[in-house]
C-alpha positions, 0 to 999 in steps of 0.5 A: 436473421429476421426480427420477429416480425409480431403475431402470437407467441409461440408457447403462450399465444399472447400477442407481441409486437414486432422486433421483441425478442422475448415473450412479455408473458411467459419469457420464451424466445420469440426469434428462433435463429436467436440462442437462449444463453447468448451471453456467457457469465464467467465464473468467479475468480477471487484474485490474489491479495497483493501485499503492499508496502512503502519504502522510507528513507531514514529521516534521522538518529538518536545519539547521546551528546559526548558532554552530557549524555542526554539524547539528541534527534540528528537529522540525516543532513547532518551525518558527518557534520558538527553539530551543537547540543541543544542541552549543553551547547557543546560541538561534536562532530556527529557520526551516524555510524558510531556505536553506544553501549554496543549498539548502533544508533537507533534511526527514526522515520514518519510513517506516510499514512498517519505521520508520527514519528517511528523509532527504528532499531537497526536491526530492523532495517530493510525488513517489512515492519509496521507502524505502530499508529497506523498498523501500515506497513513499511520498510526502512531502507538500508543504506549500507544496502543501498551504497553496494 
C-alpha cells in the first residue's frame, strides 16, 4: 500500500502534503487502501471487586490472676509457662486454654493498617471480622484450626 503521495483532497480540495493520512480540513481518509475504524476500542468490562483480607496470628490472652483477680495481658510466648502478676507478684503457670466463668480467654491481636490493639472473643476466631479503628478487615487465626 502507497502513502499519499500529496495533491488535493478528494472530498474537500484542500491541498495536502504527501504521507498524511487524513485531510487537515474535513478529516476524510486520504489513503483508500487505509480502513477508517482500524483500531478497535474494546467495550467496558467493570471487574469484579476482589475482597481482601489479612490473617493475624494471635499476639496474646486476657487472663485474671489466680490470687487477686485482677487482668493481666499474656503474651502468646508465654502459653504453658509460669508467669508473675504484675499487681500482686505471685507465680502461675499460665494456660491459655483454660476457662473462666465458662468462657474461654479472651485473645488480642494489632491490627496491620492502623496498629491498636484488638480484644478478640473466641468465638470469633477464624471468621472475617473488622477493625474497630480502621474498619479493615481481618481474620484471627484459629489455632485449634491450625494444629489438624
Amino acid at each position: 500500500m502507497p502513502a499519499w503521495p500529496g495533491g488535493p483532497c478528494p472530498v474537500c480540495g484542500e491541498d495536502m502534503p504527501e504521507r498524511m493520512i487524513h485531510c487537515r480540513n474535513c478529516r476524510a481518509m486520504l489513503n483508500t487502501d487505509l480502513e477508517s475504524d482500524s483500531i478497535e476500542i474494546p467495550a467496558f468490562v467493570p471487574l469484579q471487586e476482589i475482597a481482601s483480607y489479612v490473617t493475624l496470628p494471635i499476639r496474646g490472652y486476657f487472663a485474671s490472676c489466680p490470687s487477686c483477680q485482677r487482668e493481666l495481658r499474656i503474651s502468646e510466648k508465654y502459653a504453658g509457662k509460669k508467669v508473675s502478676c504484675k499487681h500482686c507478684t505471685s507465680t502461675f503457670r499460665f494456660d491459655p486454654n483454660a476457662v473462666v466463668n465458662g468462657e474461654p480467654l479472651q485473645v488480642y491481636v494489632y491490627c496491620p493498617h492502623c496498629e491498636e490493639r484488638l480484644r478478640v472473643a473466641r468465638k470469633y476466631l477464624g471468621a472475617k471480622v473488622a477493625c474497630k479503628g480502621c474498619k479493615g478487615e481481618l481474620v484471627i487465626e484459629d489455632p485449634s484450626e491450625t494444629q489438624q
